[in-house]
KEKE-3310 file (N, C-alpha, C; in steps of 0.2 Angstrom, whole numbers, plus 5000, padded with zeros to 4 digits):
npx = (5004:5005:5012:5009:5022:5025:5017:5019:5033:5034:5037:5034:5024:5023:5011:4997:4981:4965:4949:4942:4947:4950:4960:4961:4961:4946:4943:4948:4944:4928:4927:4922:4909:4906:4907:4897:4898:4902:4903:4895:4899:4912:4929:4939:4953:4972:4984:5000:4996:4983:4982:4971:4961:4965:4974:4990:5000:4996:4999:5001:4992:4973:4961:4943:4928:4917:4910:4894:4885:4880:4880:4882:4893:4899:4915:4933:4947:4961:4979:4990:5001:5003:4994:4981:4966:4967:4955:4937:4922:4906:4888:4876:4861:4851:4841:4834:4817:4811:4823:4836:4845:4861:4876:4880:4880:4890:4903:4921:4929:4935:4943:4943:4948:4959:4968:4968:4966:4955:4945:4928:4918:4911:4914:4923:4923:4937:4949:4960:4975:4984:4986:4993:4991:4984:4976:4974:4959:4966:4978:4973:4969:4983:4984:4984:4979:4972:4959:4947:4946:4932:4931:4920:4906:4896:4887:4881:4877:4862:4856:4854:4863:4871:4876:4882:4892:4902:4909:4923:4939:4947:4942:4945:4956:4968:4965:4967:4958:4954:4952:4944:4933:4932:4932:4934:4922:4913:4911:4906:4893:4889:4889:4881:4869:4866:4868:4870:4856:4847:4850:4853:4844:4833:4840:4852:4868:4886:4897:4915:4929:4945:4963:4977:4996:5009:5024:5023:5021:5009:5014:5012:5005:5000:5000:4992:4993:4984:4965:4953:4938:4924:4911:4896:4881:4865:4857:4841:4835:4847:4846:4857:4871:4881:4895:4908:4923:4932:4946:4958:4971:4977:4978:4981:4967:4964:4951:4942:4943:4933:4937:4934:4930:4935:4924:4931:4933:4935:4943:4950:4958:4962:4972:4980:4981:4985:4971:4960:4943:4930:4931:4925:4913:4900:4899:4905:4919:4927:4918:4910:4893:4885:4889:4902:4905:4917:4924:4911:4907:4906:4911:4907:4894:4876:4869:4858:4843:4836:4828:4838:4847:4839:4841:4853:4851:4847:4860:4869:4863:4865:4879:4884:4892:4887:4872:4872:4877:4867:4855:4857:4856:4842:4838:4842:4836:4843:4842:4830:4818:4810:4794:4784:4793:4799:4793:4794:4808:4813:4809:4813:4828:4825:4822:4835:4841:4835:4841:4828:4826:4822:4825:4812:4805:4808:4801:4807:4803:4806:4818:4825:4824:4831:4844:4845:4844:4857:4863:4861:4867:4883)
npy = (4994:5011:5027:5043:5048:5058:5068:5071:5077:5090:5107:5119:5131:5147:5155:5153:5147:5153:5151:5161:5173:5185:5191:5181:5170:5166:5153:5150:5159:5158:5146:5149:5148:5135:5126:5121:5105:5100:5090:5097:5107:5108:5105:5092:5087:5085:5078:5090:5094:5101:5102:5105:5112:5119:5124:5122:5125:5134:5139:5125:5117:5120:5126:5119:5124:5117:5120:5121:5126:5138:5133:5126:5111:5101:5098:5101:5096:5101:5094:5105:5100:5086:5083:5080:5076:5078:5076:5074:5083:5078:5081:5069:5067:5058:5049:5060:5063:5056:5058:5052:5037:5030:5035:5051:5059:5071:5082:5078:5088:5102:5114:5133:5141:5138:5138:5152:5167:5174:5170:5164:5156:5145:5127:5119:5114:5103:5106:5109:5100:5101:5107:5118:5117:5108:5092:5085:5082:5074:5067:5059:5051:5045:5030:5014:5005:5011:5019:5032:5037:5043:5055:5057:5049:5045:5039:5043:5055:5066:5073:5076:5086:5086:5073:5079:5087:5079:5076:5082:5084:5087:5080:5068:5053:5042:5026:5010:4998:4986:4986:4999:4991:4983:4979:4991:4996:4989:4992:5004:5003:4997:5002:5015:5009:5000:5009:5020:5024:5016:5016:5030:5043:5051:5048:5056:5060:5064:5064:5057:5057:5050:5051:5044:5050:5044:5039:5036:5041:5040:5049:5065:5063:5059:5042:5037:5028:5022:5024:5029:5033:5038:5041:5049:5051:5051:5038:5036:5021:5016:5028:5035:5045:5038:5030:5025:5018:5016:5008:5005:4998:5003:4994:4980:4969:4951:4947:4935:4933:4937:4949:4960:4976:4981:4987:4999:5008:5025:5030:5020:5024:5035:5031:5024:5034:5048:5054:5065:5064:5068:5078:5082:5079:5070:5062:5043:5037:5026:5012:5006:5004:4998:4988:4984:4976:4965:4955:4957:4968:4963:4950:4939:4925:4925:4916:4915:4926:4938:4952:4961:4961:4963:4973:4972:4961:4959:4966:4957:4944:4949:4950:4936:4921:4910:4908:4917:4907:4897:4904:4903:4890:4887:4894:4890:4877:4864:4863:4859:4864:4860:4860:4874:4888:4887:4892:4906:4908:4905:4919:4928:4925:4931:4944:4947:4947:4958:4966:4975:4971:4971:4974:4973:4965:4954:4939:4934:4918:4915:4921:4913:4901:4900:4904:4890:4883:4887:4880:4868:4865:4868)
npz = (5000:4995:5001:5008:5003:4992:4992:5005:5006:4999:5000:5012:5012:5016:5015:5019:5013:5015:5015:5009:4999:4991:4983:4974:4961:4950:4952:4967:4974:4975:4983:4995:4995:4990:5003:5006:5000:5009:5023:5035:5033:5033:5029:5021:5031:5027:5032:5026:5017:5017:5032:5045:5035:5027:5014:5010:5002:4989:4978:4971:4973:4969:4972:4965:4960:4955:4942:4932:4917:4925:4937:4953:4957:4962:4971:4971:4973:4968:4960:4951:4946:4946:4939:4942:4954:4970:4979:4978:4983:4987:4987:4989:4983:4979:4964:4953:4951:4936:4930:4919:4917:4913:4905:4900:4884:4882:4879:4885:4898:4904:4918:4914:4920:4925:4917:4911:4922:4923:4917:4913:4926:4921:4916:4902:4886:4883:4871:4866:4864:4873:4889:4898:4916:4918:4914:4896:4885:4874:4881:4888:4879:4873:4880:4884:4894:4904:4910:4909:4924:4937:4951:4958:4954:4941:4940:4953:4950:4952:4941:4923:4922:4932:4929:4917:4924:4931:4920:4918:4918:4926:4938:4936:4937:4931:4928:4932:4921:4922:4937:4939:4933:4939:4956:4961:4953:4957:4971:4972:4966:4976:4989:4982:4981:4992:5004:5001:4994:5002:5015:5021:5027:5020:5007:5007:5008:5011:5004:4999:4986:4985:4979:4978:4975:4966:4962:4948:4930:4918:4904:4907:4915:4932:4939:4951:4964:4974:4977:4986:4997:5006:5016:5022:5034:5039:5047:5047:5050:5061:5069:5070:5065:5053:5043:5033:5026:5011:4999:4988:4980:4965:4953:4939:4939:4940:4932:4934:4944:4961:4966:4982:4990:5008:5017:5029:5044:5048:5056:5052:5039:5042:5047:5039:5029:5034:5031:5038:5036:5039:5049:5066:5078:5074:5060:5065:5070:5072:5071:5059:5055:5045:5031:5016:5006:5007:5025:5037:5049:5064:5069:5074:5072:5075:5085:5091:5091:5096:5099:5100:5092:5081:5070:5065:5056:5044:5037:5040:5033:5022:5020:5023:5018:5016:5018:5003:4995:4998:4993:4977:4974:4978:4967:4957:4959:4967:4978:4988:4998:5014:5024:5032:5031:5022:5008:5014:5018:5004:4998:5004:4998:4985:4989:4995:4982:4973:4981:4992:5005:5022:5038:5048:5043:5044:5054:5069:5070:5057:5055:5064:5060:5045:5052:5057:5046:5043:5048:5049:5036:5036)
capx = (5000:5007:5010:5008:5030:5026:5015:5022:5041:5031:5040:5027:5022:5020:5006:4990:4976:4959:4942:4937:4951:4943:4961:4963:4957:4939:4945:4949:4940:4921:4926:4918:4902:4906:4908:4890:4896:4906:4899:4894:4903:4922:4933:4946:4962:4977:4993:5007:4994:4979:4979:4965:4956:4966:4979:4997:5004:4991:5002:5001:4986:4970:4951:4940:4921:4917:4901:4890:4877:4882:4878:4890:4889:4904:4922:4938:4956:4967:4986:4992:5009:5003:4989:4975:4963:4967:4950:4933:4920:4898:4883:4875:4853:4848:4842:4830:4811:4812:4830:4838:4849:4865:4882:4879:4886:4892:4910:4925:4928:4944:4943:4947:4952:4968:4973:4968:4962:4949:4940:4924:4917:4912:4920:4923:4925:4943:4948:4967:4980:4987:4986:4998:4990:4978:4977:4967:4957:4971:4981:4971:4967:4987:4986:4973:4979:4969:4952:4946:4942:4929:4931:4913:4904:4891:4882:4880:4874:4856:4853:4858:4866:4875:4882:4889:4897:4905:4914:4927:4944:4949:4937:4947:4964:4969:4963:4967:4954:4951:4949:4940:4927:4934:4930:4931:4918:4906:4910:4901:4888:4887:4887:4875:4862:4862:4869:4866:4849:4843:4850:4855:4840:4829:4844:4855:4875:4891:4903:4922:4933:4952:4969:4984:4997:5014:5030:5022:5018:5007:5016:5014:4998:5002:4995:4988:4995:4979:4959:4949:4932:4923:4903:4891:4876:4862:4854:4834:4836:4850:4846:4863:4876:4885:4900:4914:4928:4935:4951:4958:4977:4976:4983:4975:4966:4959:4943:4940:4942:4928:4939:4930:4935:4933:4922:4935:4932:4936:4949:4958:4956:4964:4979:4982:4986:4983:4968:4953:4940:4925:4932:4921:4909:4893:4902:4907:4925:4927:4915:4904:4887:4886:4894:4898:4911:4923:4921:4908:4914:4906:4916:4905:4889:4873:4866:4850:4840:4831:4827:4843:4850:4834:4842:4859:4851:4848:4869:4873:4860:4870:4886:4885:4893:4884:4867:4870:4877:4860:4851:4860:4857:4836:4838:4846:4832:4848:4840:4824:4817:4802:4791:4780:4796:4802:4793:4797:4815:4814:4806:4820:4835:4823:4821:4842:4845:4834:4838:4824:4827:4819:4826:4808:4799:4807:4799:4810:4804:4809:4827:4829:4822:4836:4849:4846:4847:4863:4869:4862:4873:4891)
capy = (5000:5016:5032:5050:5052:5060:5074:5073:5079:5098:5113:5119:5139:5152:5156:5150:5148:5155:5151:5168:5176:5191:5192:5178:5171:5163:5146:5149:5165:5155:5141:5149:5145:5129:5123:5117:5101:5098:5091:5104:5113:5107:5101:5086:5089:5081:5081:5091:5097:5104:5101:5111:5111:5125:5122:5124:5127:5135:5140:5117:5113:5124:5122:5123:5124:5114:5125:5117:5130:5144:5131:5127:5103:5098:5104:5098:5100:5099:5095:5106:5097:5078:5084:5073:5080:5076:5075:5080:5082:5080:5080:5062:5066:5052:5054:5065:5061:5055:5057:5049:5034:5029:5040:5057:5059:5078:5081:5080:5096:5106:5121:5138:5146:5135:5142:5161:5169:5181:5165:5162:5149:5137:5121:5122:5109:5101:5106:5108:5095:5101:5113:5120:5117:5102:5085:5085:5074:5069:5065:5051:5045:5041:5027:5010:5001:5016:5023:5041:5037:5045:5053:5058:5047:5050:5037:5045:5062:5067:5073:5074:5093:5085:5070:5081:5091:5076:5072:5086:5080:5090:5078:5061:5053:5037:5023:5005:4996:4980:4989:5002:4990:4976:4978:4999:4996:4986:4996:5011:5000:4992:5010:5018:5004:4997:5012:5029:5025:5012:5016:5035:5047:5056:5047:5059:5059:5065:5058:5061:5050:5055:5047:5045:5048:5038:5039:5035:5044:5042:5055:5072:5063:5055:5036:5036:5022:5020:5027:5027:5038:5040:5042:5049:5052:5050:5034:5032:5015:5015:5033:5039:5046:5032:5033:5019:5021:5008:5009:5000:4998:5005:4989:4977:4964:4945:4947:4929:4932:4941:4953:4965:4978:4978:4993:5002:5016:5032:5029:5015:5028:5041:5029:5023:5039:5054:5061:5065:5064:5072:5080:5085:5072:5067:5053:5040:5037:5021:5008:5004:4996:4999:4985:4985:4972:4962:4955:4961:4973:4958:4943:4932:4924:4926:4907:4916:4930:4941:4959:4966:4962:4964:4978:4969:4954:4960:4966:4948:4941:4952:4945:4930:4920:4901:4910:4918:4899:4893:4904:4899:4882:4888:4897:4884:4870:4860:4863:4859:4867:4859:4865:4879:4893:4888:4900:4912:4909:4909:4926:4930:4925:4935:4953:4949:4947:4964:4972:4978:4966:4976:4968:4973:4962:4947:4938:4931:4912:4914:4921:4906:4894:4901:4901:4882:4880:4888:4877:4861:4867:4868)
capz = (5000:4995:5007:5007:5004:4986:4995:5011:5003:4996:5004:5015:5010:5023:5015:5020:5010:5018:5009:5004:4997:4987:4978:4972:4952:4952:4956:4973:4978:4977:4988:5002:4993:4991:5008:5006:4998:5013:5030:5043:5030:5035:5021:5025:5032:5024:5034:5023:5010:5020:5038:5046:5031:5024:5011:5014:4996:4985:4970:4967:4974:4967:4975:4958:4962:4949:4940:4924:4917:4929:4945:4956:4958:4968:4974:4971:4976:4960:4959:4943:4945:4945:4933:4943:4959:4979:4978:4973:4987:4984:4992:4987:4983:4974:4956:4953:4947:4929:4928:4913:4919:4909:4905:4896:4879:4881:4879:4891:4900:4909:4920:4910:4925:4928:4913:4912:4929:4918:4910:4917:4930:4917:4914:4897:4882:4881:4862:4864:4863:4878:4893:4906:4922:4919:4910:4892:4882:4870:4886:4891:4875:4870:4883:4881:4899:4909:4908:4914:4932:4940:4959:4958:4948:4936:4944:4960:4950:4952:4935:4919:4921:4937:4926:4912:4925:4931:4914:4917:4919:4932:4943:4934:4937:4925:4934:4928:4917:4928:4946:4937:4929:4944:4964:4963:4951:4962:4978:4970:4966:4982:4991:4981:4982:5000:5009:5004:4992:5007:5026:5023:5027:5012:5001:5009:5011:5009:5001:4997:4984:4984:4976:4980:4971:4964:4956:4941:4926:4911:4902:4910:4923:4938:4939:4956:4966:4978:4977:4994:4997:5011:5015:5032:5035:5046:5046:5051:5054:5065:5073:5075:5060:5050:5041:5032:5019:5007:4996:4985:4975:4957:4948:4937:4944:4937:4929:4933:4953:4963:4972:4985:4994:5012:5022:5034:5048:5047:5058:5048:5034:5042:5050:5034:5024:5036:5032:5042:5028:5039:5055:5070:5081:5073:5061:5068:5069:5076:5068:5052:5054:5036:5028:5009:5003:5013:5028:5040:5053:5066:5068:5075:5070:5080:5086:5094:5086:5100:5094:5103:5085:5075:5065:5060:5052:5035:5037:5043:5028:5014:5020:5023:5007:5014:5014:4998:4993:4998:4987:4972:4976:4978:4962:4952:4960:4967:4984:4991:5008:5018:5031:5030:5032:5015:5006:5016:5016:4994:4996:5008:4994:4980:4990:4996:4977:4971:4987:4994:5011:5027:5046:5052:5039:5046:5059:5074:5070:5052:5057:5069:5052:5043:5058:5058:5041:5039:5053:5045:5030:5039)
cpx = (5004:5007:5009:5014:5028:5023:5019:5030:5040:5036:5034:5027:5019:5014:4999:4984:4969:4954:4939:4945:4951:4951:4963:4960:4949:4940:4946:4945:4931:4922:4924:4912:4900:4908:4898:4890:4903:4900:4900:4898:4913:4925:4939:4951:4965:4983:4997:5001:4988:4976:4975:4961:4959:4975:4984:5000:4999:4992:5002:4993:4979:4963:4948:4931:4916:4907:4901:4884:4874:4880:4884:4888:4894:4911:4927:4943:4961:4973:4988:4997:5009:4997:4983:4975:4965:4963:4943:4926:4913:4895:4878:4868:4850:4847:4835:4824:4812:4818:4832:4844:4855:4870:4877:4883:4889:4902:4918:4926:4935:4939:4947:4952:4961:4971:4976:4963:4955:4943:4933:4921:4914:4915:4918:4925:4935:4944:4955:4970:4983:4988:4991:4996:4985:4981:4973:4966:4960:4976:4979:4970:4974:4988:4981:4976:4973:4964:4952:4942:4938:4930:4925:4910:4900:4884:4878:4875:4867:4852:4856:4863:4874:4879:4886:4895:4904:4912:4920:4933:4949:4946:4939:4956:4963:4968:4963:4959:4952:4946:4943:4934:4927:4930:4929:4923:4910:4906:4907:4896:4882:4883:4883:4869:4858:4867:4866:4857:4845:4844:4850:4846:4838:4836:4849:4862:4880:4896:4910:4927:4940:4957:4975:4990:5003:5019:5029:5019:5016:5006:5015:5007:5002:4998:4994:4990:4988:4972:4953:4945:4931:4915:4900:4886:4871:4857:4846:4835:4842:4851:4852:4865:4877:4889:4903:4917:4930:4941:4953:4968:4976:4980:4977:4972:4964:4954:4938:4938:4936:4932:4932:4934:4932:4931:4927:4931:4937:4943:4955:4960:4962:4975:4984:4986:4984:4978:4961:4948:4932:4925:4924:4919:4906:4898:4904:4915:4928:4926:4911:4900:4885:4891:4896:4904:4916:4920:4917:4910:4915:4911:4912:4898:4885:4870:4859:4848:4835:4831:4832:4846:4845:4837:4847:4856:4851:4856:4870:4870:4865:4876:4889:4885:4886:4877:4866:4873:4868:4854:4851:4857:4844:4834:4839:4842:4836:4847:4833:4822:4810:4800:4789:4784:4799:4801:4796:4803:4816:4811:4811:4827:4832:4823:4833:4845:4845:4834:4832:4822:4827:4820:4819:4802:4800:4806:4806:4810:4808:4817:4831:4829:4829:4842:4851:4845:4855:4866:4868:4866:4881:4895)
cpy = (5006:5019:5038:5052:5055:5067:5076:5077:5087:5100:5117:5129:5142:5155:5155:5151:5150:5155:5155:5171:5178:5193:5188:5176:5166:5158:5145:5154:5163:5149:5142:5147:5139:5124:5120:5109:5097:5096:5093:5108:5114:5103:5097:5088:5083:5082:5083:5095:5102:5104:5109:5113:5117:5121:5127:5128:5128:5138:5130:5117:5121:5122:5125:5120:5121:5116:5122:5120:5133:5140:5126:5116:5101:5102:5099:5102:5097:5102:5098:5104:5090:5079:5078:5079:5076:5073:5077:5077:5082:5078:5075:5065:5062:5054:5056:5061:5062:5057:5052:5044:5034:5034:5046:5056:5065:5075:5080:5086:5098:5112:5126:5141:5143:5136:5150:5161:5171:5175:5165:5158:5145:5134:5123:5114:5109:5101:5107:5101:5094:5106:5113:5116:5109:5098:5087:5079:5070:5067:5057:5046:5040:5034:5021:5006:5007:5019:5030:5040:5042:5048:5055:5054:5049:5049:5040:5052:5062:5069:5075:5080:5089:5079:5072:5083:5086:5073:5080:5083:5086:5084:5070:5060:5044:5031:5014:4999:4991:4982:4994:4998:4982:4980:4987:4998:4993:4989:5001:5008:4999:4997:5014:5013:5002:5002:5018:5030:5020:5016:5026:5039:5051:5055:5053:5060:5062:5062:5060:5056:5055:5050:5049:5044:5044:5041:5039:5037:5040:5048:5059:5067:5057:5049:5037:5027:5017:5024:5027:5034:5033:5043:5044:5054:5050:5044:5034:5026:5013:5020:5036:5040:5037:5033:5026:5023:5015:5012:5005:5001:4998:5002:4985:4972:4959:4946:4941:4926:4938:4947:4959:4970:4981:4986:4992:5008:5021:5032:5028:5021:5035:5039:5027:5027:5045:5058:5060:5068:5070:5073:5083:5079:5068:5061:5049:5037:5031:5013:5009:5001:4995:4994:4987:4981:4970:4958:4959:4963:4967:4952:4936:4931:4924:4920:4909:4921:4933:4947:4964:4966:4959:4967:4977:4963:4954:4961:4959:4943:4944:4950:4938:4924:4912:4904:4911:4912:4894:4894:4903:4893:4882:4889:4893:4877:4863:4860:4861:4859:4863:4863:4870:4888:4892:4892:4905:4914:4909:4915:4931:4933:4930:4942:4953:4948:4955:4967:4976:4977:4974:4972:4967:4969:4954:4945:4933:4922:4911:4917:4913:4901:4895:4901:4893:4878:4881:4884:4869:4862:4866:4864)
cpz = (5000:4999:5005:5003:4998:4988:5002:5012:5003:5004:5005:5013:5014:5020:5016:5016:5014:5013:5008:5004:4989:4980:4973:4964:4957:4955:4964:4977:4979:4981:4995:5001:4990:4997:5010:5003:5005:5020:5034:5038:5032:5031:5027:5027:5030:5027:5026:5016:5012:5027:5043:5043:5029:5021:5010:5005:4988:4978:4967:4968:4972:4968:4969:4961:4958:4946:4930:4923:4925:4934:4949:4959:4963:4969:4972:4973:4969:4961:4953:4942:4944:4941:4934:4951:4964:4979:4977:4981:4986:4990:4986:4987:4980:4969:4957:4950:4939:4926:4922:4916:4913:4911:4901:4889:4877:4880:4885:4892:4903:4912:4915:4916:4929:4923:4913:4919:4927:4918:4916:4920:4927:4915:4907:4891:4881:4875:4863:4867:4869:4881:4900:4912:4921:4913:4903:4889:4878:4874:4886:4885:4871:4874:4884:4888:4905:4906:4912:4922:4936:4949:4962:4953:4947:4939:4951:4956:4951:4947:4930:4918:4926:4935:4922:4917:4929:4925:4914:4919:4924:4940:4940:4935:4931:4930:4927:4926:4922:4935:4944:4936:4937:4952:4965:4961:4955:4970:4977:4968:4972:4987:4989:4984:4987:5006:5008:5001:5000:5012:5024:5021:5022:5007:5002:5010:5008:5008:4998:4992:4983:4979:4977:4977:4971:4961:4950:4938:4921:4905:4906:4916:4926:4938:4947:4960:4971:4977:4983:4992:5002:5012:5023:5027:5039:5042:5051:5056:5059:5071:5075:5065:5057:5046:5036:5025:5017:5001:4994:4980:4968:4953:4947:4942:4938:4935:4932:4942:4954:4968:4975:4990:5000:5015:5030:5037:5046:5050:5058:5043:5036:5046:5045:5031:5027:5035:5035:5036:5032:5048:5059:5072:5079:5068:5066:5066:5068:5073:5062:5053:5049:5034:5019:5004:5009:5020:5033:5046:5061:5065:5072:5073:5073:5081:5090:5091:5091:5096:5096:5095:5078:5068:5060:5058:5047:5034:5038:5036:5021:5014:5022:5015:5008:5015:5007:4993:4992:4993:4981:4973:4974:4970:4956:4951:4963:4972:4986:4998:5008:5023:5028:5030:5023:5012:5007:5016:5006:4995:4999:5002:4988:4981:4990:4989:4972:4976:4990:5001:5018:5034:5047:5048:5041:5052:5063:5072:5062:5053:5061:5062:5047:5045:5055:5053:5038:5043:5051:5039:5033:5033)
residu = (UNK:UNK:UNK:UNK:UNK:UNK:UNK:UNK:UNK:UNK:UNK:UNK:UNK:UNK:UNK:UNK:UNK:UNK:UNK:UNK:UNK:UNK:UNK:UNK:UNK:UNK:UNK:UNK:UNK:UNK:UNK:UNK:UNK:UNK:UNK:UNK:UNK:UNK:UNK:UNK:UNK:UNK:UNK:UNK:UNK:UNK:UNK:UNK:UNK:UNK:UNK:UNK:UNK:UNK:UNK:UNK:UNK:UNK:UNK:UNK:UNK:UNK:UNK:UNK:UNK:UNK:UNK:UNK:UNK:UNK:UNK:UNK:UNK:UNK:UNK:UNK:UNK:UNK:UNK:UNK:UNK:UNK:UNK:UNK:UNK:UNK:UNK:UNK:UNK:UNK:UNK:UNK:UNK:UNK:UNK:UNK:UNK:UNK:UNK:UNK:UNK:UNK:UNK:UNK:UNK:UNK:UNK:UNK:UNK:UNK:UNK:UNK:UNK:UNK:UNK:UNK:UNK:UNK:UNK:UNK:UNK:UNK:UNK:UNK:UNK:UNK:UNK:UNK:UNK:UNK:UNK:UNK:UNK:UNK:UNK:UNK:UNK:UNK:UNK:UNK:UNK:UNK:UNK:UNK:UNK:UNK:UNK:UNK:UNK:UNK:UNK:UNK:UNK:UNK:UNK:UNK:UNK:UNK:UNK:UNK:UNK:UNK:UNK:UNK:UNK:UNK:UNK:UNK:UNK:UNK:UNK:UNK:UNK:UNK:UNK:UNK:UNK:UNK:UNK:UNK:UNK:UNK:UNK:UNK:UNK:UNK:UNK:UNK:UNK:UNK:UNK:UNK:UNK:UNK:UNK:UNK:UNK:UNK:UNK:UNK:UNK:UNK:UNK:UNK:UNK:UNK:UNK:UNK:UNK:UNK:UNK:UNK:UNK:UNK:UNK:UNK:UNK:UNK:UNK:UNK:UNK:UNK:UNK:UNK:UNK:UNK:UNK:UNK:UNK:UNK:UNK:UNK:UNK:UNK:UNK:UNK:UNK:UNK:UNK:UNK:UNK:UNK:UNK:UNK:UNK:UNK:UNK:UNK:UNK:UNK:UNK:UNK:UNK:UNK:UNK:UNK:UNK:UNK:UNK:UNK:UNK:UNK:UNK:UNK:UNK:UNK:UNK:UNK:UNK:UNK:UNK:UNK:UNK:UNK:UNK:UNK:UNK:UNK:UNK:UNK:UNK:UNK:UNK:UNK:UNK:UNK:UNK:UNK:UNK:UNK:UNK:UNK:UNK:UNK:UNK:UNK:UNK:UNK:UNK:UNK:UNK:UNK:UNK:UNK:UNK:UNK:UNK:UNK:UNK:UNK:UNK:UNK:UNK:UNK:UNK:UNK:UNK:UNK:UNK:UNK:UNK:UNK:UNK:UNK:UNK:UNK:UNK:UNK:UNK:UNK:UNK:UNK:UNK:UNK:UNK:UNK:UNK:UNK:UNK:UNK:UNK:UNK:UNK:UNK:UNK:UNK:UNK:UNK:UNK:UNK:UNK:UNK:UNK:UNK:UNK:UNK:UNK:UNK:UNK:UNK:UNK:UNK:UNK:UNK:UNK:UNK:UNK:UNK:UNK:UNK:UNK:UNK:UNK:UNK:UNK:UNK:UNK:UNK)
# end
């Protein structure tokens, strides 16, 4: 696992950056009107790059506000020297009524203003060959091992204004083909679907994905040795915040293995590579009850089912592999259940295959039925 040393080396600048700073060019001077896409409105601290939430060396690193059709969608921290973003920061709504699913077919984009100060706060189409301060579209396309990774995906936008603005390349770093379409790719899946559209409140949350960079160049952009993101929000069903982070090593992977990559705390998250992603109290720092790949943050299996752990069984049903072995098995007809639970349990493996699986809808005796099928299974 890679570390900070390629940032943590920077000659640190008596200058400090401040979020309203009226002389600076556009890019930096509206980032106080982007701490809306930050929670409680507090940006990440990064040891050596932005501890305190205020960046150390603001002639490399450049907060761009990132605006599509004069509106301001998320934030980011962009490196103009490894020509890829720290990271890009949003507020997660769900999709919008009657949204359009799928990619957009608009064009790649760049910021104007990391070239000329004057230009104005529209991302802009990428039409040259190559620009000073950022990566462009003919950058990425001389190289066919990497795709244009996403640190906000599209997926995640709300509508279709909110995914073009995501195809800016200011908001991409080169992200290998495999991880990309491999275990990164399913943990953004996983995380939209059965965390922030299901447990998080009115589809509500914030979310931060960053990268870490590396020695290694694709030509003038830096390959990103690591990709970790970060999510909270207030969960209904748990009545308290909730939080987890996941990362993953930016190399190929097998196609033919299942990798996954395993829900960490905020804590791991921040011992790994110094950064505290969503400082102050309400996340929770410590645990994840929110699983979403890997093993579950538990370690043991529950052999009785009282209502003390009513809430974690749906969590304990999604991870567990010899349940989801059994449904296959339902699925396939190479199994057969008797007794009057059986039903219940095939209607079980069908909601935990379209998600839609609810703790409060399973009764006490059908959790024990299923218990003591997975134990007659061993």
């Amino acid at each position: 696992m890679a570390s900070l040393k390629t940032w943590c080396l920077l000659p640190l600048s008596v200058l400090i950056l401040q979020f309203i700073t009226p002389t600076e060019t556009e890019v930096v001077a509206t980032v106080s009107k982007c701490n809306d896409f930050f929670f409680e409105n507090v940006p990440p601290q990064i040891k050596s790059i932005m501890p305190n939430g205020k960046i150390m060396n603001r002639v490399r690193f450049k907060v761009i506000c990132q605006t599509y059709e004069n509106e301001k969608r998320f934030v980011t921290v962009y490196d103009i020297t490894n020509k890829i973003p720290v990271f890009s920061a949003y507020k997660y709504k769900g999709p919008k009524e009657g949204a359009k699913e799928g990619r957009p077919k608009g064009e790649w984009k760049i910021e104007p203003q990391l070239e000329h100060s004057k230009k104005g706060p529209n991302m802009e189409d990428s039409e040259k060959d190559e620009y000073t301060n950022q990566a462009s579209d003919k950058d990425y396309k001389k190289y066919k091992n990497f795709n244009r990774g996403h640190l906000f995906p599209s997926s995640y936008a709300s509508d279709e204004n909110d995914k073009e603005s995501t195809f800016t390349l200011t908001n991409i770093v080169p992200q290998s083909i495999t991880f990309n379409s491999g275990s990164w790719g399913e943990m953004e899946k996983c995380v939209k679907k059965k965390i922030l559209d299901k447990s998080c409140l009115n589809k509500e949350a914030f979310v931060v994905t960053g990268a870490i960079p590396s020695n290694n160049k694709t030509g003038k952009i830096n390959i990103p040795s690591v990709l970790w993101s970060a999510f909270c929000c207030y969960s209904a069903k748990h009545k308290s915040f909730v939080a987890g982070a996941h990362w993953g090593d930016n190399i190929a992977e097998d196609p033919r293995q299942s990798k996954r990559l395993e829900t960490k705390t905020l804590e791991a998250l921040e011992k790994q590579f110094h950064i505290d992603v969503f400082p102050g109290k309400e996340c929770p720092r410590k645990e994840t009850v929110i699983t979403c790949g890997g093993p579950a943050p538990t370690t043991t299996t529950p052999t009785s089912l009282s209502t003390k752990n009513q809430e974690n069984f749906t969590d304990f049903l999604y991870e567990n592999k010899k349940f989801q072995n059994l449904c296959k098995k339902l699925f396939n007809k190479s199994l057969k259940l008797k007794g009057r639970q059986s039903k219940e349990i095939f209607n079980l493996c069908l909601k935990i295959n379209k998600n839609p699986l609810r703790s409060e809808k399973i009764t006490e005796e059908l959790k024990q039925s299923v218990l003591n099928l997975l134990n007659e299974n061993d």
